[in-house]
C-alpha positions in Angstrom: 56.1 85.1 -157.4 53.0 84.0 -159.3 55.3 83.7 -162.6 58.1 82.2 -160.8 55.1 79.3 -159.5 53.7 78.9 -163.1 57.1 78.4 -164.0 58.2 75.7 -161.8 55.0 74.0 -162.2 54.8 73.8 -166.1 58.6 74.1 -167.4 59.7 70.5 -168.1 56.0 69.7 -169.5 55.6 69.6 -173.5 52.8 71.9 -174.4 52.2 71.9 -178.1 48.4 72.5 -177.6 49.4 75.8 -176.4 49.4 79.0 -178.9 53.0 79.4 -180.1 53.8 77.7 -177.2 53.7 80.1 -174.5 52.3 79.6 -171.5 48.7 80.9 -170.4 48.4 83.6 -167.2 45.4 85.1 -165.8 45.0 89.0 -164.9 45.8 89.6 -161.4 43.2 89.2 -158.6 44.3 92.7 -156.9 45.7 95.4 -159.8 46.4 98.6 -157.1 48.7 99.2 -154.8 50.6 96.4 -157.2 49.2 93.8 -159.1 48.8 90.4 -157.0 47.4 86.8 -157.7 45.5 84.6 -155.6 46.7 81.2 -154.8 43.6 79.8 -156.2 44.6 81.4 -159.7 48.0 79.6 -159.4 45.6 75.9 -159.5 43.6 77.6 -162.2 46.7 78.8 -164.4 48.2 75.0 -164.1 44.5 73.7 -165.3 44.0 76.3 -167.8 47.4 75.3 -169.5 47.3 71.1 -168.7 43.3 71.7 -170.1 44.0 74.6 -173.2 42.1 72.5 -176.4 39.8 70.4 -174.4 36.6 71.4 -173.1 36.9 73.2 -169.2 36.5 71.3 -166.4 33.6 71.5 -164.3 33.7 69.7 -160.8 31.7 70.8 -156.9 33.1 68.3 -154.6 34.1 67.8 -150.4 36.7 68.8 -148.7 38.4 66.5 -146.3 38.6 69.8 -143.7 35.0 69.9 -142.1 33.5 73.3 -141.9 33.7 73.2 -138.4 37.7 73.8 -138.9 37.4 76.7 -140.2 34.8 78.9 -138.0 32.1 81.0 -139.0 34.3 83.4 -141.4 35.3 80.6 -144.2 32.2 77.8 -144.1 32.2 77.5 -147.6 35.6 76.2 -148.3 34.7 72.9 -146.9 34.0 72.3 -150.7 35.7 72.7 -153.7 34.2 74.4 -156.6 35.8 75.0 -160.1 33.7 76.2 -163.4 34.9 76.8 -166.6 38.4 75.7 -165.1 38.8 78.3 -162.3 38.9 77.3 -158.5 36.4 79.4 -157.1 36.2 78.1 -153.7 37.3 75.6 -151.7 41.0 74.4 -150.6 43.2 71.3 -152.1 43.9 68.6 -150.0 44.1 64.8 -149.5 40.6 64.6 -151.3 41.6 66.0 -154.1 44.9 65.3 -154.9 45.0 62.0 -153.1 44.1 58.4 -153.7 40.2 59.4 -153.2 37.6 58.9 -155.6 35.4 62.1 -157.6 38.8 64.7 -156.0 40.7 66.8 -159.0 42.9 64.1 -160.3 40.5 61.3 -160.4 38.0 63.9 -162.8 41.2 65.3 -164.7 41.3 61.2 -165.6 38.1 60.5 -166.3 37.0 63.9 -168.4 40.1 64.1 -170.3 42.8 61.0 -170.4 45.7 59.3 -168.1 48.3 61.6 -169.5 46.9 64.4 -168.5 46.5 63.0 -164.6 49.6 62.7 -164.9 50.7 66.0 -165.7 48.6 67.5 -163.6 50.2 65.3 -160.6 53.8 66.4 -161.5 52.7 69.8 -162.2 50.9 69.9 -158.7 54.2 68.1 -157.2 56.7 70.7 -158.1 54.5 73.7 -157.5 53.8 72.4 -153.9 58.0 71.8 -153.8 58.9 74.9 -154.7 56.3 76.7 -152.5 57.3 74.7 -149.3 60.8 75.7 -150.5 59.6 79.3 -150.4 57.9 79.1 -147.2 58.8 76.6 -144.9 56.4 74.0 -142.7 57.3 72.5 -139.3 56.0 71.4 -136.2 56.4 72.7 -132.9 55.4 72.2 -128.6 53.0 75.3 -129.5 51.1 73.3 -131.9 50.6 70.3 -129.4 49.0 72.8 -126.3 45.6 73.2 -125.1 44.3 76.7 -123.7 43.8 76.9 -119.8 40.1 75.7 -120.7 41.2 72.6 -121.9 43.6 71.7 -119.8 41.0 71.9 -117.1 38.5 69.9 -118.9 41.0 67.4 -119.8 42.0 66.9 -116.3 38.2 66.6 -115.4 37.4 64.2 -117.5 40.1 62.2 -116.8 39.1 62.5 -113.1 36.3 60.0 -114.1 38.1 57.3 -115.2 38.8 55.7 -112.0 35.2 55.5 -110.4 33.7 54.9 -114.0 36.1 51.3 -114.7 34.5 50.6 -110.8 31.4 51.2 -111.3 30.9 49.2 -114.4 32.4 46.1 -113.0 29.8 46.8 -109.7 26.8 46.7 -112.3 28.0 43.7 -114.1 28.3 41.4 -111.0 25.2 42.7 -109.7 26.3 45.2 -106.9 24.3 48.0 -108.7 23.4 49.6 -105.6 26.9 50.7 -104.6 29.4 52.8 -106.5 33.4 53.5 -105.9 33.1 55.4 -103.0 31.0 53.5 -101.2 33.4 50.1 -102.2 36.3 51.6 -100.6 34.3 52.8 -97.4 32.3 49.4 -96.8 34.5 46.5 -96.0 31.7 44.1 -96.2 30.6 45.3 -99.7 34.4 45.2 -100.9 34.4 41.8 -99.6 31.7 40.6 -101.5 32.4 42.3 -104.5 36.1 40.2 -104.4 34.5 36.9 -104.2 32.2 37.7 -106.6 34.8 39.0 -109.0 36.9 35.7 -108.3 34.0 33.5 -109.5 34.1 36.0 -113.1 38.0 35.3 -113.6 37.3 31.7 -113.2 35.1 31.5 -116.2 36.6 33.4 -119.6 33.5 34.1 -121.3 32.3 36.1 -118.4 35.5 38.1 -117.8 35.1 38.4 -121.6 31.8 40.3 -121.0 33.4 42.2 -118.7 36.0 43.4 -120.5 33.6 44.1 -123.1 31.5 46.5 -120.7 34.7 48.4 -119.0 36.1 48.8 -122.7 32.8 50.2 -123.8 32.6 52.9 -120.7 36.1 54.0 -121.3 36.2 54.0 -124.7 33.5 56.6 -124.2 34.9 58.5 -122.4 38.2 58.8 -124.3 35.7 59.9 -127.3 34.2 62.6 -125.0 37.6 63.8 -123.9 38.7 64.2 -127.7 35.6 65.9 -129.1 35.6 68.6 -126.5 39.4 69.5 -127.2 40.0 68.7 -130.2 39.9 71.2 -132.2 37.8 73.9 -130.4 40.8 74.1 -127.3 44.0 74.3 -129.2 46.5 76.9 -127.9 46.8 78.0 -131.7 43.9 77.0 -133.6 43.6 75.5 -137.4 45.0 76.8 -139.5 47.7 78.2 -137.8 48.3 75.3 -136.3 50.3 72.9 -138.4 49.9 69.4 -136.6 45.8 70.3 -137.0 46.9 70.8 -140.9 49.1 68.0 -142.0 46.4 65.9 -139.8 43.3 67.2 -140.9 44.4 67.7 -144.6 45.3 64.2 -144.9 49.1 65.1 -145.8 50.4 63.1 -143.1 49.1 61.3 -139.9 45.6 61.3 -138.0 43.3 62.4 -136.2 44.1 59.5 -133.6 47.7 60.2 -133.1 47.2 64.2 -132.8 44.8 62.8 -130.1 47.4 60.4 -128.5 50.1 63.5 -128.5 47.6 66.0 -127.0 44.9 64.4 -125.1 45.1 60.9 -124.2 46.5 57.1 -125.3 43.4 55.5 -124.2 42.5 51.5 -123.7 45.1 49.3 -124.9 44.2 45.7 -126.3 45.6 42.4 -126.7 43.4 40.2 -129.1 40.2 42.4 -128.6 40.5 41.8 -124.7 41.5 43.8 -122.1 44.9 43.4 -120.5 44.7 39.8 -118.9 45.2 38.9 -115.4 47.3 37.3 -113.7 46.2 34.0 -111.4 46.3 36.7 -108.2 44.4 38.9 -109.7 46.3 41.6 -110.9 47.4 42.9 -114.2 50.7 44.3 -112.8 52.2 43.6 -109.7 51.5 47.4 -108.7 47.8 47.1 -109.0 46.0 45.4 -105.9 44.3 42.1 -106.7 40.8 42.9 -108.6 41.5 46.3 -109.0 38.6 47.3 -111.9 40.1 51.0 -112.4 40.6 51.6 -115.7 44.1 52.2 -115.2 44.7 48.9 -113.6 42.9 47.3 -117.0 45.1 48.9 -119.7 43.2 52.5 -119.9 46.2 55.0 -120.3 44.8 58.6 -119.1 48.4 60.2 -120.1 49.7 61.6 -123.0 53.2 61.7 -125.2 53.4 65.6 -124.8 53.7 64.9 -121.0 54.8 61.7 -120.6 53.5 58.1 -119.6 53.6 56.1 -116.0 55.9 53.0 -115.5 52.5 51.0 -115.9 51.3 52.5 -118.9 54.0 52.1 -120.8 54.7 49.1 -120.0 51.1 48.1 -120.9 51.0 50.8 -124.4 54.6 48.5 -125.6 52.2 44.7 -124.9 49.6 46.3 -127.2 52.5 47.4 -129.4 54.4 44.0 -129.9 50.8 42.3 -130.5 50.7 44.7 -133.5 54.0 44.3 -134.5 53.8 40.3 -134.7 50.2 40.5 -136.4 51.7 42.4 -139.2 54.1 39.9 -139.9 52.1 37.0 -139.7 49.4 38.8 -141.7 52.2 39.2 -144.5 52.5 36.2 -145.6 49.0 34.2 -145.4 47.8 37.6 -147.1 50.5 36.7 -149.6 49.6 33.5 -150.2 46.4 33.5 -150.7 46.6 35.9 -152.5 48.7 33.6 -154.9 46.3 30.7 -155.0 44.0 32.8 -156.0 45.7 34.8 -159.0 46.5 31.4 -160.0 43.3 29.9 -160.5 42.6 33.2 -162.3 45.3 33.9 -164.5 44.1 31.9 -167.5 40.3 33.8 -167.3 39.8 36.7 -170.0 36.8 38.1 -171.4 36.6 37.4 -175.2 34.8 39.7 -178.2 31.3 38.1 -177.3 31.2 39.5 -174.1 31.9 36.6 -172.6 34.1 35.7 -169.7 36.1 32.0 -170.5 38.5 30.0 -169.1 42.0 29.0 -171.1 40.0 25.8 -172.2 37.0 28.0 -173.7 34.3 26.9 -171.0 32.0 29.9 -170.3 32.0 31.4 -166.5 29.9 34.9 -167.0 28.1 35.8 -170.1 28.7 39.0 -169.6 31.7 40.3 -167.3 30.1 41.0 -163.7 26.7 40.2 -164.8 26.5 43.7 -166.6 29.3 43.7 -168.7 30.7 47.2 -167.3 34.7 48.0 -167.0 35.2 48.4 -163.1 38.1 51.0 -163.7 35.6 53.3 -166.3 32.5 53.1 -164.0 33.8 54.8 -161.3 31.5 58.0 -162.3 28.4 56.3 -164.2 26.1 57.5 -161.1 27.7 60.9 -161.1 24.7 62.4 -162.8 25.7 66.1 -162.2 29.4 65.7 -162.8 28.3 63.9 -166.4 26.0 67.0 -167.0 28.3 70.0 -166.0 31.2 68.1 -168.6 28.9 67.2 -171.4 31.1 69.0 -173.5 34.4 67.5 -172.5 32.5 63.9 -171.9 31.1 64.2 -175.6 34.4 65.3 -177.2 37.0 62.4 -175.7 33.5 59.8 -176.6 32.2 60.7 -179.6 28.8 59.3 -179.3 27.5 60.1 -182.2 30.4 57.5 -184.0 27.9 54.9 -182.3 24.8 55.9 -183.6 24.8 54.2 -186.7 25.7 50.5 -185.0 23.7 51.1 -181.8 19.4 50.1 -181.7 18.9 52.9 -179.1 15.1 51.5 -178.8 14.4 48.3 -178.2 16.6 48.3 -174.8 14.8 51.4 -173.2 11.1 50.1 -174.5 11.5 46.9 -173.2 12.9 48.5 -169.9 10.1 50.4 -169.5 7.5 48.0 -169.9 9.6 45.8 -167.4 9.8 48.4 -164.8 6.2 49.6 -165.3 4.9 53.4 -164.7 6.0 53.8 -160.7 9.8 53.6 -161.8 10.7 51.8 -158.6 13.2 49.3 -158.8 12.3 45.6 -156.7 13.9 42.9 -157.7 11.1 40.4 -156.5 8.2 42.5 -158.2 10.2 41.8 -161.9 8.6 39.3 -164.1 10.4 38.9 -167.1 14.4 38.6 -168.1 16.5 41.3 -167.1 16.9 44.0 -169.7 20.9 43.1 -170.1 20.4 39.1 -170.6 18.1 39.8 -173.4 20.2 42.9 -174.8 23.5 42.5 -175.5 25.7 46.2 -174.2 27.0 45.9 -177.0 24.5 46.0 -179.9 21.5 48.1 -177.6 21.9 51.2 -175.9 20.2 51.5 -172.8 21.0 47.9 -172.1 22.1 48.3 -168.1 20.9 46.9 -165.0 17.4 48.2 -163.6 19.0 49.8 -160.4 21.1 51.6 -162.7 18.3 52.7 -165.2 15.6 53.5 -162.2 18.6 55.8 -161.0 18.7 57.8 -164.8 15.7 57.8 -165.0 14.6 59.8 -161.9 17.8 62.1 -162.2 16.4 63.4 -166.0 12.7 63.6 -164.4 13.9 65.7 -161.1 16.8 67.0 -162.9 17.9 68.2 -158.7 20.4 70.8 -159.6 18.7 72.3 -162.7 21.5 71.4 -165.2 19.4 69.6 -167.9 17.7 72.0 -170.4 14.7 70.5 -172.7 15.8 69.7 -176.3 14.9 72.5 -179.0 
C-alpha cells in the first residue's frame, strides 16, 4: 500500500533530478511480523523525491488541531516537525497545506522555488485522492451527539436563558432589586417595569443600549454552553469523530456551524441590533408585549440536530435574508471601488533606481514602501529560526557570495550602530539622525533595512533562543 501511495503521488511528475530516474523509498517503520510504513513516511517519501538535489528541508511549525484535541496520549502533534526532510511529528492539515502563512507549502516556496510548490500541491492532491478512495470519509447522526453528561448540561444552561434576558433588562431600567421570579409574582413591580420599558422603546438610542446589554449576557452564555461541550462531551470523540475533523482540520466548515448542529443557533441580528419591535411591543405576535426573554429577542436555544420552534425560525430566516442582501450589495461597491482604485494605479511602477513613478516620471516613494522590500519575498525575513535551520537550502537558491563583490557590507551596519546606540532598543522618537535606508540605498549597502527590523537581527544573533547559530571558526 505504501508503494501503491508513492505511486499515485509522484507518477505523472518529471523527475530528472532523481538517480536513473527511479523513485526514492524509505525502509519500513515496522520490519517483523511484515514490513509496514508509517503514514508520516508516505509525506517524507513525496518530499524526499520533490526535494532529491536541493538541500533538506527544515521546518517546526503549529498545528491548527489544539492539543486539547487530542488528550493527554498525543500532546505533541499539535505541531509539526520535519528535519533533514522527514515528518517526525505532528499531523497535516489546513495550516499546512492551506492558504496559511510559514505551513509546508508556503516553506517548500520560499526554500526552494514556485515549481516545486506546485508539485508538492499536486503530489499532496492525488495521494490524499487515492487514500480517501481507499478508505472512505462521511458523516453521520453519531458524530453530531453529546454523552448523557452533556445533554444534561446543555439543557441546564439553556435553562438560564429565560431569567438571564429578564434580569438584564431589570438592571438596565433601574429595577435592580428584583429578578424574574419576583417580576412574574409582583403585579406592581411588573407594572412598573412596563411603563418604564415603554419610555426605552420610545427613544432608539436607549433600546439600542439595551439590546447591546441583553446581546452581551446571551452571547455569554452561548459561549459557555459551547466550551463545556464542545469537544470534551461528544458521543464519539476527535478523532473518531469526523464532523470534529473536517471542522477542526480546517478541510471544510467551522467551529460555529458544528456548534449550531450540536449545541445551539444563538442571538440572531439584524444590523447589529436585536430583533426590532413592533409599535405593541412585541417581536412576534406570540410573545406578550415587553417580553425581555431572550427568546422573545431573537436568542434561538435550539439546535438543527433537533429541530427549531415556529419562532426561531422564523427569526434565524430575518437574520438570513439580511445576509443574503448584504452580500449582494457588498458585491458591487466592493467592485467598484475596487476599480477606481486600480485605475489610478495602473500607470505606477517602480523603476531601476529604486524608485516608485508615475506614467509621466513624477516620483511617489523613493524607495517602494519606504524600505524598498518585495511584499511577496518578505513573508519570512523575521523567521529567524526557519532562516537558520535552511541556511543550506537558503544559501544555495541565493548565492550570496555572487553579491559580495558589488555590495559595501560596512558602512550600513556602522552607521546603524552608531544610530541605534549600545542599548539596541528601537524608539522612533529617541533617533536623531536619517534613517539608515534614506541614506543607504538596499541596493548598493548591505545591512541597509529599517531599525525595527535591524534591533530584531540583532538581538536574535546576541540570544541566539534556540541554540542554532554556532560561532565562526
Amino acid at each position: 500500500e505504501y508503494q501503491e501511495l508513492i505511486y499515485w503521488a509522484l507518477r505523472p511528475e518529471t523527475q530528472p533530478q532523481l538517480p536513473d530516474g527511479k523513485v526514492q523509498l524509505l525502509p519500513p517503520a515496522i520490519f517483523k511480523p511484515k514490513p509496514m510504513w508509517t503514514g508520516k513516511q508516505v509525506i517524507s517519501t513525496l518530499l524526499l523525491n520533490l526535494t532529491w538535489g536541493y538541500a533538506p528541508l527544515n521546518l517546526v511549525s503549529k498545528n491548527k488541531v489544539a492539543k486539547k484535541y487530542w488528550g493527554p496520549s498525543a500532546q505533541e502533534e499539535e505541531r509539526v516537525l520535519i528535519l533533514d526532510g522527514e515528518l517526525l511529528v505532528g499531523i497535516l492539515d489546513k495550516s499546512q497545506f492551506g492558504a496559511s502563512s510559514y505551513g509546508l507549502v508556503h516553506s517548500v516556496y520560499e526554500l526552494y522555488s514556485a515549481t516545486h510548490a506546485g508539485r508538492l500541491l499536486s503530489g499532496l492532491s492525488r495521494l490524499f485522492l487515492r487514500y480517501l478512495q481507499e478508505i472512505g470519509f462521511s458523516c453521520r447522526m453519531e458524530d453530531l451527539l453529546f454523552d448523557k453528561e452533556g445533554d444534561a448540561i446543555r439543557k441546564e444552561i439553556i435553562k438560564d436563558q429565560k431569567p438571564n434576558g429578564i434580569n438584564s433588562a431589570l438592571e438596565f431600567v433601574g429595577l435592580s432589586d428584583y429578578n424574574a421570579d419576583k417580576l412574574e409574582a409582583d403585579m406592581h413591580v411588573k407594572k412598573e417595569f412596563q411603563t418604564r420599558m415603554e419610555e426605552v422603546l420610545r427613544h432608539d438610542n436607549k433600546l439600542a443600549q439595551l439590546d447591546g446589554t441583553i446581546s452581551g449576557t446571551m452571547s455569554k452564555l452561548t459561549s459557555a454552553l459551547i466550551d463545556k461541550c464542545l469537544p470534551a462531551h461528544l458521543h464519539l470523540p476527535f478523532p473518531h469523530n469526523n464532523m470534529a475533523v473536517m471542522t477542526v482540520s480546517g478541510a471544510k466548515g467551522s467551529n460555529i456551524n458544528f456548534s449550531q448542529i450540536t449545541c445551539c443557533l444563538g442571538q440572531q441580528s439584524l444590523e447589529g441590533r436585536r430583533v426590532p419591535l413592533m409599535v405593541s411591543g412585541k417581536s412576534l405576535p406570540s410573545f406578550a408585549p415587553y417580553d425581555s426573554s431572550g427568546r422573545a429577542g431573537g436568542y434561538v436555544a435550539s439546535r438543527f440536530l433537533t429541530g427549531l420552534k415556529p419562532q426561531e425560525f422564523y427569526f434565524h430566516c430575518m437574520a438570513g435574508r439580511e445576509g443574503l442582501i448584504d452580500t449582494a450589495v457588498k458585491t458591487s461597491r466592493s467592485g467598484y471601488l475596487q476599480r477606481c482604485l486600480i485605475k489610478h494605479l495602473e500607470g505606477i511602477q517602480v523603476h531601476y533606481d529604486y524608485t516608485v513613478r508615475d506614467a509621466d516620471g513624477s516620483v511617489i516613494q523613493f524607495q517602494y514602501g519606504e524600505d524598498a522590500l518585495d511584499v511577496l519575498k518578505s513573508q519570512h525575513l523575521t523567521q529567524f529560526d526557519f532562516a537558520a535551520a535552511n541556511y543550506r537550502a537558503l544559501r544555495d537558491k541565493f548565492n550570496p557570495t555572487s553579491a559580495a563583490s558589488v555590495l559595501d557590507d560596512e558602512q550600513a551596519r556602522k552607521y546603524a550602530k552608531k544610530l541605534l546606540g549600545k542599548s539596541g532598543e528601537y524608539k522612533a522618537a529617541d533617533i536623531e539622525g536619517e534613517p539608515i535606508s534614506s541614506r543607504f540605498n538596499p541596493s548598493r549597502y548591505l545591512g541597509a533595512v529599517s531599525e525595527r527590523f535591524y534591533v530584531e537581527l540583532e538581538n536574535y544573533l546576541n540570544s541566539n533562543p534556540s541554540n542554532l547559530l554556532r560561532e565562526k571558526k
